[in-house]
C-alpha positions in Angstrom: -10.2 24.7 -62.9 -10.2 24.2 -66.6 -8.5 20.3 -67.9 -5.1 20.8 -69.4 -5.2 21.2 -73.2 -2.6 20.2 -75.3 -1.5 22.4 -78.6 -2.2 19.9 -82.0 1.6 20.6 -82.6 2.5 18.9 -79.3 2.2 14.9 -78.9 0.7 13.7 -76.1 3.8 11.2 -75.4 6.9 11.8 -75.7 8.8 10.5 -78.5 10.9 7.7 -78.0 14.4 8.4 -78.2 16.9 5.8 -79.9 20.4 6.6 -78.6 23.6 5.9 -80.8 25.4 2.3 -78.9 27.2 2.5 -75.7 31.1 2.3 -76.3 34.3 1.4 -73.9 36.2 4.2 -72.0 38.9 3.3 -69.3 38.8 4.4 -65.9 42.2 3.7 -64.2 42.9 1.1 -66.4 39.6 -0.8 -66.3 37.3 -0.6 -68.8 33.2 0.9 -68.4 30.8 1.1 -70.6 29.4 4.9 -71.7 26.9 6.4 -73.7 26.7 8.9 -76.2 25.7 12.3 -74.5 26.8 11.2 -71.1 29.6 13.8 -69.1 32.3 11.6 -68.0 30.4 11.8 -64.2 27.5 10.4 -65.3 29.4 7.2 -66.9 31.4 6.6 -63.9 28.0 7.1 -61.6 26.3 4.7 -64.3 29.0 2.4 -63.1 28.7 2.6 -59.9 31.9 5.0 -59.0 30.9 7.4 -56.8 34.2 8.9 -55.6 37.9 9.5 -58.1 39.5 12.3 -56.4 40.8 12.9 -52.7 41.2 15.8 -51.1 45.0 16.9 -50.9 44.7 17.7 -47.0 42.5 15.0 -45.6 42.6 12.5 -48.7 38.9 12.3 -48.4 36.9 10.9 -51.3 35.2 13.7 -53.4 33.4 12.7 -56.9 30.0 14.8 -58.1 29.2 17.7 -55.5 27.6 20.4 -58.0 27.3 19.0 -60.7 27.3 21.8 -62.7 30.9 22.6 -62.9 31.3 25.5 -60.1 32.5 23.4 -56.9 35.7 21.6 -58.3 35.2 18.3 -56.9 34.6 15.7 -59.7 38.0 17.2 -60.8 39.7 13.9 -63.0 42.3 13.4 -65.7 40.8 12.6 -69.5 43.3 11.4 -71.6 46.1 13.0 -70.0 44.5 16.2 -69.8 44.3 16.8 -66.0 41.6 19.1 -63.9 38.8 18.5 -66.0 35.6 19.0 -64.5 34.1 15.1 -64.7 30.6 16.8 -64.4 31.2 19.5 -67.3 33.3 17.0 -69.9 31.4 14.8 -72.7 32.5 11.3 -72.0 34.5 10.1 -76.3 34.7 6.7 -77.0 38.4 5.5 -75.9 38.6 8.3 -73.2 41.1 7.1 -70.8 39.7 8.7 -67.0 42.1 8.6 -64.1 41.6 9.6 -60.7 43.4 12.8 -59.5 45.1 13.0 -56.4 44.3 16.3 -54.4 43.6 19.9 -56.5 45.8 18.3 -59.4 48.5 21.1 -59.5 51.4 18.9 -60.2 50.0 17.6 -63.2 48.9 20.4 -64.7 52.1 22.6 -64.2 54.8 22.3 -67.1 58.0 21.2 -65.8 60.0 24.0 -66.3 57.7 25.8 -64.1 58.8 23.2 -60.9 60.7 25.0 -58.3 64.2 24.2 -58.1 64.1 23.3 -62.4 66.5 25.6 -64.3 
């Protein structure tokens, strides 16, 4: 078997990459740190949170499954903005994540579509 050759165009190391500085985001309230080019799941794994939504039968923790946005379970709020997908969403500086109980229905429906609202 021939040695790998590299193309002259191609470094043999890659190069070092220099990220912009982490900022502050708020999940329920407290604050994390975040880096640019981070989905809001990757932030909140970075800081240890593994789990921010329950299931709305069982209440059973659910955070990254997927992660690529087909399965539904990192589903959280971003500044007010429920059922986004945590895995899918770049985390902004000053994002404010919350947890969201169950599919996330209620918050996302307007009220004058509530049953019983005239």
């Amino acid at each position: 078997m021939r040695p790998l050759r590299r193309h002259p165009a191609h470094p043999p190391e890659p190069a070092p990459a220099r990220p912009d500085g982490a900022f502050t985001v708020t999940f329920d309230g407290r604050p994390l740190p975040a880096l640019p080019g981070q989905t809001v799941a990757a932030a909140l794994w970075a800081a240890g949170v593994t789990a921010w939504r329950d299931t709305r039968g069982a209440g059973r923790p659910r955070g990254v499954f997927c992660g690529i946005g087909v399965c539904f379970d990192c589903l959280v709020s971003v500044d007010d903005r429920p059922n986004q997908r945590a895995c899918l969403v770049p985390v902004r500086p000053g994002n404010a994540i919350r947890t969201q109980p169950g599919t996330g229905w209620a918050d996302s429906r307007p009220r004058d579509a509530e049953p019983g609202h005239e």
